[in-house]
C-alpha positions in Angstrom: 6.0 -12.2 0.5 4.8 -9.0 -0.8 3.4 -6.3 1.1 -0.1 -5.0 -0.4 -0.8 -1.8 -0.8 -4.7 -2.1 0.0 -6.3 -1.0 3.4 -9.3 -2.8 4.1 -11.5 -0.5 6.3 -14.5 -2.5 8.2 -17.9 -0.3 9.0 -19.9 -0.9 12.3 -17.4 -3.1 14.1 -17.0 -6.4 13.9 -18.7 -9.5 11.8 -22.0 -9.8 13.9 -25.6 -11.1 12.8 -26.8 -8.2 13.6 -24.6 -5.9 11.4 -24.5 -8.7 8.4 -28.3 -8.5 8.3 -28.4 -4.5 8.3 -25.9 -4.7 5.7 -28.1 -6.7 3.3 -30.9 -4.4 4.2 -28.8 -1.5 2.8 -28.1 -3.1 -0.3 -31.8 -4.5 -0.8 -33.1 -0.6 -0.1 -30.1 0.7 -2.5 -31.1 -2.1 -5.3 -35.2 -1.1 -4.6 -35.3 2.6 -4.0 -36.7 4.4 -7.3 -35.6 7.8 -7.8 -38.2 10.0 -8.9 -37.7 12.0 -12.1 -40.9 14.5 -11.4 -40.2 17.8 -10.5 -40.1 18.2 -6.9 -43.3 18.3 -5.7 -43.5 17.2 -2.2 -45.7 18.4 0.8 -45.1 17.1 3.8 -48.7 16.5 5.8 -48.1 17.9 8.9 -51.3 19.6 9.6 -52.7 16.1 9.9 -50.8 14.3 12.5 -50.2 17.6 14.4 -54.3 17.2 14.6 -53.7 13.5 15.6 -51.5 14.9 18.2 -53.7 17.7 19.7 -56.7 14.6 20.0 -54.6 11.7 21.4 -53.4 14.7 24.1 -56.7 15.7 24.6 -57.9 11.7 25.4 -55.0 11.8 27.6 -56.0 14.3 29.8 -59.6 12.6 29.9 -58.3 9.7 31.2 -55.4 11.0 33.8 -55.6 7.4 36.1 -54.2 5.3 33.1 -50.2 5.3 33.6 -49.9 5.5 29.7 -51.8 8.9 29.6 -49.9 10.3 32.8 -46.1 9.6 30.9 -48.0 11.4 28.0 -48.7 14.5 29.9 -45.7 14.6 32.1 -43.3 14.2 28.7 -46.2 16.9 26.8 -43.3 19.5 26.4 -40.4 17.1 24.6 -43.3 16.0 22.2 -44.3 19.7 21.3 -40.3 20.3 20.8 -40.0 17.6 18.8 -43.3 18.1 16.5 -41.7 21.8 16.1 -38.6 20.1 15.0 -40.1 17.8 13.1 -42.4 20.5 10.9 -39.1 22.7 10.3 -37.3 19.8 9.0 -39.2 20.0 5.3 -37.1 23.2 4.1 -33.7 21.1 4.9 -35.7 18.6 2.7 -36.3 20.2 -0.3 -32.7 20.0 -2.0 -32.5 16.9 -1.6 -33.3 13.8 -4.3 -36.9 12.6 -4.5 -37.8 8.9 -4.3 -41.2 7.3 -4.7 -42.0 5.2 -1.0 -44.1 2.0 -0.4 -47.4 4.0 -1.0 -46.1 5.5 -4.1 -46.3 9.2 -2.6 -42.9 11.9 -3.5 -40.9 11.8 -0.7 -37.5 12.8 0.2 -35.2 9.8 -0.6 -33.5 10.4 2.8 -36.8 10.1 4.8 -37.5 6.3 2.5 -33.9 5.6 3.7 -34.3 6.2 7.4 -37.9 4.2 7.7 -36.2 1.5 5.9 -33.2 1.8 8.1 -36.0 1.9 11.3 -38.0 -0.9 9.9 -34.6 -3.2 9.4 -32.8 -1.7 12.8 -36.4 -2.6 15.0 -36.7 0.7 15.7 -33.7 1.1 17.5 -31.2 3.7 16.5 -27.8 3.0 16.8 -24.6 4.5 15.0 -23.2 0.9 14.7 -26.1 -0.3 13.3 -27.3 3.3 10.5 -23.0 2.5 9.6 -23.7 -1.2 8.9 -26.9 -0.4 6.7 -25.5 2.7 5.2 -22.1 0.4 3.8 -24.6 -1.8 2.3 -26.8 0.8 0.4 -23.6 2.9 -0.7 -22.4 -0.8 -2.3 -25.8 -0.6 -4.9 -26.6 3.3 -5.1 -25.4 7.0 -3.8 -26.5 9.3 -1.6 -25.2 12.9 -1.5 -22.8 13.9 1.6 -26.2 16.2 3.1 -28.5 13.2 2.6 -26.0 11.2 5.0 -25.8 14.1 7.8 -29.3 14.9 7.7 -30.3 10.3 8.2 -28.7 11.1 11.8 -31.3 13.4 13.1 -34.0 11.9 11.3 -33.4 8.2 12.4 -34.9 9.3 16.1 -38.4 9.4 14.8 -40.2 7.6 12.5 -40.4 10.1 9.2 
C-alpha cells in the first residue's frame, strides 16, 4: 500500500447535523451573494436606530414594574457601549468589498455574511458553528483575510 501525501483537514469538528446544515448555508450565501461593482457608496443609518434606542429606553423607564423594562435599565450601560461600538465599526467597513443585501441596499459584504451566518446559526454565535458556515462559503466564493477577522466581532449583534 502506498502512503498518500494528502492531509485532509476537517473544520468545526466532527460530522454533525448541525455543522452539515451550516455548511450548505455557506455555500448557498457564497453561490447567492452579488458583489457590487458601484463605487463605494455606503452609509450606515445609525442616527435612526440610535433614535429607536433613546425611545424604547425612554418607554422603559415609563413602565419600571414590567421585568422586561427593569433588565433594560439595569443592562442600560452595556447597550450604550455596544451602540458606541457598533457606530465606530463603519470606518473598519469601508475597505472592505460591497455586496447588494436582501433589500437591495450597498452594504459591506462582511455585514450580508454575518446576518446570513445569524439567520442560518438561530442567532447563536458559536466558533464551531461561523467555521462550519465559513468552509462552505470559501468552497463557492472569497473573502479577504480582514473580512474573516472582522465576521468575529460582528457576529455578536445582528448588523
Amino acid at each position: 500500500m502506498q502512503a498518500s501525501n494528502t492531509i485532509e483537514i476537517q473544520f468545526g469538528g466532527g460530522p454533525g447535523g448541525n455543522n452539515a446544515r451550516l455548511r450548505r448555508s455557506g455555500s448557498q450565501c457564497g453561490r447567492a451573494l452579488r458583489i457590487a461593482k458601484e463605487p463605494r457608496r455606503w452609509k450606515p443609518r445609525f442616527q435612526e436606530r440610535s433614535r429607536r434606542l433613546q425611545a424604547i429606553v425612554q418607554a422603559a423607564a415609563a413602565n419600571r414594574l414590567d421585568s422586561n423594562s427593569v433588565w433594560l435599565l439595569d443592562n442600560l450601560r452595556l447597550i450604550r457601549g455596544n451602540e458606541k461600538e457598533t457606530r465606530q465599526l463603519p470606518r473598519s467597513l469601508r475597505r472592505f468589498a460591497l455586496a447588494v443585501d436582501e433589500t437591495g441596499e450597498l452594504v459591506p459584504r462582511v455585514c450580508c455574511v454575518a446576518r446570513e451566518y445569524l439567520t442560518a446559526a438561530k442567532d447563536q454565535f458559536s466558533e464551531e458553528g461561523l467555521t462550519c458556515f465559513l468552509e462552505g462559503y470559501l468552497r463557492e466564493s472569497d473573502l479577504a483575510m480582514g473580512e474573516i477577522w472582522a465576521l468575529i466581532p460582528g457576529s455578536g449583534r445582528r448588523l
